[in-house]
N, C-alpha and C positions, 0 to 999 in steps of 0.2 A: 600620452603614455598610459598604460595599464596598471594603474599603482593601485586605485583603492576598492576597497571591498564592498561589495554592494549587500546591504542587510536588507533582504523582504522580510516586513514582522505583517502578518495575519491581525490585526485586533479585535477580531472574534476570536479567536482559539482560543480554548481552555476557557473560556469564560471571562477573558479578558486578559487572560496570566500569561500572555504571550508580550502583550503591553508593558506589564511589570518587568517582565525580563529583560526587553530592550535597553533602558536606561541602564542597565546593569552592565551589559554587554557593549554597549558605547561606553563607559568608562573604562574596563578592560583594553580594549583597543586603545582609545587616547592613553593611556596608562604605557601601551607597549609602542605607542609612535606612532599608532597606523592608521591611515588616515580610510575615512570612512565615506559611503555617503547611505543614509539608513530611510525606507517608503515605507509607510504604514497603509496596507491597503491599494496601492497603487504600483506602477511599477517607471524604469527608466523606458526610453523611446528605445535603446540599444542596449550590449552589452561590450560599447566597445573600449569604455572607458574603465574597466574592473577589470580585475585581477581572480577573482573570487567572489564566489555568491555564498550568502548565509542566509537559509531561512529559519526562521523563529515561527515557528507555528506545528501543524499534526497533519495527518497522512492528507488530507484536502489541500491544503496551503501546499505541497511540496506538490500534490498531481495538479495544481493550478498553474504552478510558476511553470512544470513544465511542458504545458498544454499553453501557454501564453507563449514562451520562449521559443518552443522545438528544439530549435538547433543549440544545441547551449556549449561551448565548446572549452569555457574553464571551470576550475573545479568547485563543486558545490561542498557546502559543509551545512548540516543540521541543530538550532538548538532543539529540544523537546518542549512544544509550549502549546500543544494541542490536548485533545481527551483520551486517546487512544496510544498514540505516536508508533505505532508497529514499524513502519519501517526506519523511522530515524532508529526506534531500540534495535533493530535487528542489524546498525552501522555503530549504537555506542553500546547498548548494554544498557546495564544501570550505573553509566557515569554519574557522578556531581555534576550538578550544574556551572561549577567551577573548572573541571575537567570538561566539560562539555566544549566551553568558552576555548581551553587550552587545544584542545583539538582542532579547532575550528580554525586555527593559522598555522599547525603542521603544514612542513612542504611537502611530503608524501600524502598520493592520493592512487583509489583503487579504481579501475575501469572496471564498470558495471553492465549487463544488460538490462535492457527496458523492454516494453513492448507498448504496440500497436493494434488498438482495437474497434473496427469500424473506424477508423480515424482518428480515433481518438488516445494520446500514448496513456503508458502509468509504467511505474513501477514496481508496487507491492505484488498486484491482482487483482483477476477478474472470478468476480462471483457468481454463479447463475443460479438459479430457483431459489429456493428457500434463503439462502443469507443475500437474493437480490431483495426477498420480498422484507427481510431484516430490517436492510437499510430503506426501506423505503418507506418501514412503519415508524424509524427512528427517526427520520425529517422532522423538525422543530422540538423536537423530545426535551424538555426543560429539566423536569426533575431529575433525571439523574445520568450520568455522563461513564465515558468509556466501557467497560466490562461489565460493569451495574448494568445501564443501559443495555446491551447487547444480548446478556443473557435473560432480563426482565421480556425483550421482544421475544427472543426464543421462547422462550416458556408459553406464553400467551400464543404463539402461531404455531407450537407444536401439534395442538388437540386439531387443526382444523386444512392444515395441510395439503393439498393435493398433488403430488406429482404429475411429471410429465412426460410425453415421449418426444423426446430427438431421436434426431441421427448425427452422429459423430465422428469426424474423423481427425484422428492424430500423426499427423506426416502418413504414411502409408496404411496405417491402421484402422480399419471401418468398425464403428459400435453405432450400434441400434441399443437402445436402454429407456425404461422408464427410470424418469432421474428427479429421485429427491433434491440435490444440491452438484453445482461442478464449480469446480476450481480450478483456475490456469496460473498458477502462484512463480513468482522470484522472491518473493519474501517468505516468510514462515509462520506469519500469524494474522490474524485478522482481527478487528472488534477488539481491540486493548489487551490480546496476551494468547487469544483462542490459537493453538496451533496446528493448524488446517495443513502444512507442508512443513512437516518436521525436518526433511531432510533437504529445502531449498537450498541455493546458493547464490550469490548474484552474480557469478562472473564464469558460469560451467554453460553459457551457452545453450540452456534448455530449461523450457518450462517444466514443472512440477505440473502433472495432471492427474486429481483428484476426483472420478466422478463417486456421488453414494447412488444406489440405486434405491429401489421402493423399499421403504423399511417401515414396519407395522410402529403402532403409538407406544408398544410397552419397551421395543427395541430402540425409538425415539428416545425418550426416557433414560434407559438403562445404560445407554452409549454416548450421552454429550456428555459426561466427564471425560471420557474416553478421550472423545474428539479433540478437548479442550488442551488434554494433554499428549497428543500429538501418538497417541497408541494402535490409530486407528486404519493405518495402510495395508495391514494381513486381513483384515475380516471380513467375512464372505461376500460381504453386499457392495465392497470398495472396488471399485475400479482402480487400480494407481500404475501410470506409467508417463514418460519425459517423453516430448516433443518438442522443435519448432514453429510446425502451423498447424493451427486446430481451425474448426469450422466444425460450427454447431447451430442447427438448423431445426424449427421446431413448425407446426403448425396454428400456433396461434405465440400474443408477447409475451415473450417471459421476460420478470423483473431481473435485475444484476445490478451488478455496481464494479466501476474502477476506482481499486485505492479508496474505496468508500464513497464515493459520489455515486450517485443515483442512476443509473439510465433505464430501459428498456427496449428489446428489440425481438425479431422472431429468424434474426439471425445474427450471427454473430464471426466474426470471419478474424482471428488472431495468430502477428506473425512477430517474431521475436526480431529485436534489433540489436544485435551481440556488438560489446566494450561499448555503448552508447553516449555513458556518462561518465565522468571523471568524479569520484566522493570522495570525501577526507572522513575514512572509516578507520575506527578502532577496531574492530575484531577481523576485518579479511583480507586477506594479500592477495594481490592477481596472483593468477593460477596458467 
């Protein structure tokens, strides 16, 4: 029978603090009757035995479980126990971690889209150029963690930067562009709060596409606050328009990341998989 809840806890996230939270969040449940079974690091052989997934960890932990899983066909619920957590905040907000817990055995739950890239899914987004080369400079980064982190690598790769020329196409749409950064976004932010697709949603069945084209170092500069706060869709250098399947195709690798994990490629071939997942969200109602 499907009775108990399966906790994935990450114990690397947050520098451990994904750890500390668990036992907190096993007493909650024993507290309310419900019976558990909780992997640190590892996963079940199945999911036929749960009712519910809870993962405790940041935006890697949640695009691992679902890159291990696939098919995942009951409801997931998020605590925040990572450095960044963009997309669990963009399902809770700034709950308490108390409210976190309380959410997380709500019977309502929202059908979300996901996506598919090069085979590989995610959630939040797919980053190309410059916030691929981000994350790639951010690999083992010790000192300092989520939006610190994020914008300490910006800074340091702005002066030295080079763009690139793809070619582009969004469902019917053909762009040719030299392209500082692209973004194929269902979340809103990226790098611990950076909001890259202000107007995402996760359940409207279309990607957010964000290219920036070639932007000099003084306009670099002048506009990542811009960025940061999500002001940046009218301005002349921004491409921004919703798709389905993009395909973006370059002449040599460019760096990217999904949901923050690492990859590169010299192409990149991305198709949405609409109600994909089931989440136990505070802020969205299917649409």
């Amino acid at each position: 029978m499907k009775n108990y809840y399966l906790i994935l806890c990450n114990p690397k996230s947050g520098k451990g603090n994904s750890l500390k939270i668990l036992p907190l969040f096993e007493n909650f449940l024993q507290n309310k009757g419900i019976p558990f079974q909780s992997f640190k690091g590892t996963f079940p052989e199945n999911l036929d035995s749960y009712s519910t997934i809870v993962i405790i960890g940041g935006d890697g932990t949640i695009n691992y479980v679902l890159n291990h899983f696939k098919e995942i066909r009951i409801p997931i619920a998020f605590i925040k126990g990572g450095t960044g957590n963009d997309y669990a905040t963009f399902h809770l907000g700034n709950l308490s971690l108390e409210k976190q817990f309380s959410n997380a055995i709500q019977s309502n739950s929202v059908l979300v889209d996901a996506g598919i890239c090069n085979n590989k899914y995610f959630l939040n987004g797919v980053g190309i150029g410059f916030d691929g080369w981000v994350v790639k400079k951010n690999l083992g980064k010790r000192f300092f963690t989520g939006k610190t982190a994020y914008y300490s690598t910006i800074l340091s790769l702005l002066l030295f930067y080079r763009e690139s020329s793809v070619s582009i196409s969004v469902d019917e749409e053909i762009l040719d562009q030299t392209t500082f950064m692209l973004s194929i976004a269902k979340g809103k932010t990226y790098g611990g709060g950076f909001e890259v697709a202000p107007l995402a949603n996760p359940n409207n069945h279309l990607f957010e596409f964000i290219g920036i084209k070639k932007i000099g170092l003084i306009n670099r500069l002048r506009y990542l606050p811009v960025i940061e706060k999500g002001k940046h869709l009218n301005l002349p250098f921004v491409n921004y328009t919703r798709g389905k399947n993009i395909s973006i195709i370059a002449n040599h690798k460019l760096q990217a990341h999904l949901d923050g994990e690492h990859m590169e490629s010299n192409e990149f071939k991305i198709s949405l998989l609409p109600n994909y997942l089931q989440i136990k969200s505070a802020s969205f109602q299917a649409i």
